[in-house]
C-alpha positions in Angstrom: 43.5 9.3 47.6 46.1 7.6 44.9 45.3 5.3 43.3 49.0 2.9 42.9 49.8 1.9 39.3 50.3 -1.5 38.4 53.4 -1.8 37.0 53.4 -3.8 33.5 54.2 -7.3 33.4 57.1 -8.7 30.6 54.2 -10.8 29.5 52.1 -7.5 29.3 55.3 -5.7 27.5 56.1 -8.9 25.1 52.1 -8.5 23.5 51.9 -5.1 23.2 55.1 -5.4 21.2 53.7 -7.8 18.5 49.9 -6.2 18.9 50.4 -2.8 18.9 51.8 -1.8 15.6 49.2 -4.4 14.3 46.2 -3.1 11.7 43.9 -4.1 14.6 41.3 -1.8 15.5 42.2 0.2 18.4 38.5 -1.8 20.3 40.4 -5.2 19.4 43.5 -4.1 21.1 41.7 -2.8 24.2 40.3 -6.5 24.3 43.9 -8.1 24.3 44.6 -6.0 27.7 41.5 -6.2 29.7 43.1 -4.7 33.0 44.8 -1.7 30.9 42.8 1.7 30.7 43.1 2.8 26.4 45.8 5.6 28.2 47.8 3.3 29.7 47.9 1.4 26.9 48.8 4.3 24.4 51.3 5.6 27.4 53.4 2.6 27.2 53.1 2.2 23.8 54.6 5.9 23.5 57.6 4.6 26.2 58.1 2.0 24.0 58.8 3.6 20.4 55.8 1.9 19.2 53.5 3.5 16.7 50.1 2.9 15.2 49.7 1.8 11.6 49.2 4.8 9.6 45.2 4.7 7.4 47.2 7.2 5.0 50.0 4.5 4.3 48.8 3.6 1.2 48.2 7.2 -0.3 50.0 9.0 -2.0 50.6 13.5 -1.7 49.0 14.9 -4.5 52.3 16.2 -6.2 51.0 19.5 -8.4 48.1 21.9 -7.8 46.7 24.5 -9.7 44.0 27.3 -9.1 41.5 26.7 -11.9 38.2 28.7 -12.7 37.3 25.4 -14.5 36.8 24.1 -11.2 34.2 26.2 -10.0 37.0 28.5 -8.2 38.9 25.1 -6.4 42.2 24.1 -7.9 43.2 21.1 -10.5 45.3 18.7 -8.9 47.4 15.7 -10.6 46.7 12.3 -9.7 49.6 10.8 -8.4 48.9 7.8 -9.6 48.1 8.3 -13.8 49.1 11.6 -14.0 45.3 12.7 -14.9 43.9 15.6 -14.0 41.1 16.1 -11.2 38.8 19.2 -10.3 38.5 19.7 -7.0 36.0 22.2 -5.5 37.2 24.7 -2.5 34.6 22.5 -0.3 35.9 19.2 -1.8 39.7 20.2 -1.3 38.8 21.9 2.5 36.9 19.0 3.9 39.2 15.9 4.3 42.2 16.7 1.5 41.4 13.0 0.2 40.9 13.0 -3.2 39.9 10.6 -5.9 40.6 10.2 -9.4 37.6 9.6 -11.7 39.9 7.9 -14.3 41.7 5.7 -12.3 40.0 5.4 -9.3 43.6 6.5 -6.9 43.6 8.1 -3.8 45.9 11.3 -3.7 46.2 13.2 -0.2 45.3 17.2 -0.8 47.8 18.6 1.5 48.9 22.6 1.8 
């Protein structure tokens, strides 16, 4: 049995447009389209052009890395933001690539 879509009203189209690219939690969006399955929702979203806020936005790529035995076999990496730099451990640097400065408290992202 198939189940017929429901097409997407201009309404429909017109809020996704404005909510969508929103920093609203994806729950809160799910609760502006109560009829809409989080699929069809990310589906027309996807038809649309229309992306997601990005968490990383604000972050910066950590822009020179170093091996280091200083840092228990990890690497030293240079903040981004104050030019200090930060020993990272292999676990540190494996486990989510965000790293923090301990003199200025910024966020670098540890990428490849």
């Amino acid at each position: 049995m198939l189940i017929r879509q429901r097409g997407w009203t201009d309404d429909e189209v017109e809020k996704l447009r404005n909510v969508y690219p929103s920093s609203a939690s994806f729950p809160d969006l799910l609760d502006q389209f109560p009829n809409r399955s989080p699929n069809s929702i990310r589906l027309m979203a996807s038809r649309l052009g229309l992306k997601r806020p990005n968490i990383f936005s604000g972050i910066n790529k950590v822009s020179e890395k170093k091996t280091s035995a200083r840092a228990g076999g990890g690497v030293l990496v240079r903040c981004s933001q104050c030019g200090g730099w930060i020993g990272v451990s292999v676990e540190r640097a494996s486990a989510n690539g965000v790293v923090v400065c301990d003199h200025c408290g910024g966020v670098s992202l540890l990428t490849d």
